[in-house]
C-alpha positions, 0 to 999 in steps of 0.5 A, a space after each residue: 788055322 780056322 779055330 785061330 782065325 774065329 778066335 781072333 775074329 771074335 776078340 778083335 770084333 768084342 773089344 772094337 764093340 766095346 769101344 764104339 759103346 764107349 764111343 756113344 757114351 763118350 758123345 753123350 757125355 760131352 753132349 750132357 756136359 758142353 752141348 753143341 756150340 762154338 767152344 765145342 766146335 773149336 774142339 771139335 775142329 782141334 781133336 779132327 785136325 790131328 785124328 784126320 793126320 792119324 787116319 791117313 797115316 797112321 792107320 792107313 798108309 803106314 798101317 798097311 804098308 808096314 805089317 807085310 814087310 814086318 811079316 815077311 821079315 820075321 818069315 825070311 829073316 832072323 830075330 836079329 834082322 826083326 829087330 833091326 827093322 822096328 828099331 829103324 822104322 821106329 827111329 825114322 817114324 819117331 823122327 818125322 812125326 816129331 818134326 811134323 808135331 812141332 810144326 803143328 805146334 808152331 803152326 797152329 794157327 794156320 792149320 785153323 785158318 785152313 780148316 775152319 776159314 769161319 772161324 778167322 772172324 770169331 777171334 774168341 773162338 778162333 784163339 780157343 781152337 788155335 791153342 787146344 789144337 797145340 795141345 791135342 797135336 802131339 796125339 799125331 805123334 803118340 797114337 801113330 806110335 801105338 799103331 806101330 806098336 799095334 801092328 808088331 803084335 798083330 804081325 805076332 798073333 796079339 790082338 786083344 791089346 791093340 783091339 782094346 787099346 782105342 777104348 782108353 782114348 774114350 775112357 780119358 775124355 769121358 773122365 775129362 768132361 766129367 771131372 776135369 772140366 769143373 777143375 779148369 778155368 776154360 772147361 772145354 779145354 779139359 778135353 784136349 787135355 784128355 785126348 793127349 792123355 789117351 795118346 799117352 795111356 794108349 802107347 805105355 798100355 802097348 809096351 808090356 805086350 811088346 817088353 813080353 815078346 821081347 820085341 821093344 824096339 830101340 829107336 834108330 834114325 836110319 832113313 836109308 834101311 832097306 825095310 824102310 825104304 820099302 814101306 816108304 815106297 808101299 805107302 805112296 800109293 797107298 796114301 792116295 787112296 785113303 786120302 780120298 774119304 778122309 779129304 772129304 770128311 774135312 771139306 764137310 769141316 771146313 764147310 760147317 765151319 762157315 755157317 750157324 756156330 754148333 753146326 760141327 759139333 
């Protein structure tokens, strides 16, 4: 058990370092590319937008809330009643973050308005924040899509392939700013292209790991399952506590926005 234990410690721990590496030359990037200014503030509060919805839910409440009811399925329960469980979290999970990307969509505008009230005065960079965050909105959708997905294989003993999936995300916007953004009439844009393309590639790189367990799931909408109803209720207190740093991290958002154009970014 301990030898497990160290191994998987040592795998996760390799591959979130990786990722933060690329995470600093994904920063350098953008900095060499697009420096600190009002076009990369309105990308800024368009990627923060959807991320913020992602660590609060995603990997937060739902995270947390799901992997202990999925562990103590597979240990109480049969394959069958397993696969019940993810086919119904996934329809029901699927069903709601699709409704909330919608709104999102639509929604753009007003979302802006709340979190960047500076930018309400800049009509240029308040059009430019407005339609990169419809692109990047339906990032909500696929990355909470693939910490579901993370959270089966980590239930199962599989870390490497959630551990190195976040390194895709940064591998996508380091390849936006630099080959992209030249292609692109509004260069900046290229990065809200590549945030929904990490969305995607994250979520498909999840698949054969999960096609190898044998577990994909089956999407079924079943609000009233039981394995459902229990996360639902797991979650709620859960979301107060991870809402509290995350809120305080848009306030600073929200308070840069106010001030000297470059100061997010």
């Amino acid at each position: 058990m301990s030898h497990k234990l160290l191994k998987s410690t040592l795998i996760v721990s390799l591959m979130t370092t990786l990722s933060r590496i690329l995470g600093l030359v994904r920063d350098i990037v953008f900095a060499r590319y697009f420096g600190a200014g009002g076009v990369m503030d309105a990308f800024v509060v368009a990627f923060k937008i959807p991320n913020f919805l992602r660590r609060l839910f995603a990997e937060g409440a739902f995270s947390q809330a799901f992997v202990p009811v999925l562990s103590e399925k597979r240990s109480a329960g049969t394959v069958q009643e397993v696969r019940q469980l993810t086919d119904a979290v996934a329809g029901t999970l699927g069903a709601v973050l699709l409704l909330i990307t919608l709104i999102g969509v639509v929604a753009a505008p007003l979302f802006i308005m709340l979190f960047a009230p500076g930018f309400v005065g800049e009509s240029d960079r308040f059009e430019l924040a407005s339609g990169m965050l419809r692109i990047t909105f339906p990032y909500l959708l696929l990355i909470s899509l693939t910490a579901f997905a993370g959270g089966i294989l980590n239930t199962y003993s599989r870390f490497a392939v959630p551990a190195i999936t976040p390194v895709f995300l940064n591998l996508s916007l380091i390849a936006s700013a630099i080959w992209l953004a030249p292609l692109m009439e509004v260069p900046i844009t290229a990065l809200a292209w590549g945030v929904l393309m990490g969305g995607v590639v994250q979520l498909l790189f999840q698949i054969p790991a999960l096609l190898k367990l044998g577990i994909l799931p089956r999407p079924r909408f079943r609000w009233h399952d039981s394995g459902v109803r229990k996360i639902i209720k797991l979650m709620i207190p859960t979301l107060f506590g991870a809402s509290v740093a995350q809120i305080n991290l848009l306030l600073d958002l929200v308070i840069a926005s106010l001030i000297t154009a470059g100061s997010m970014s």
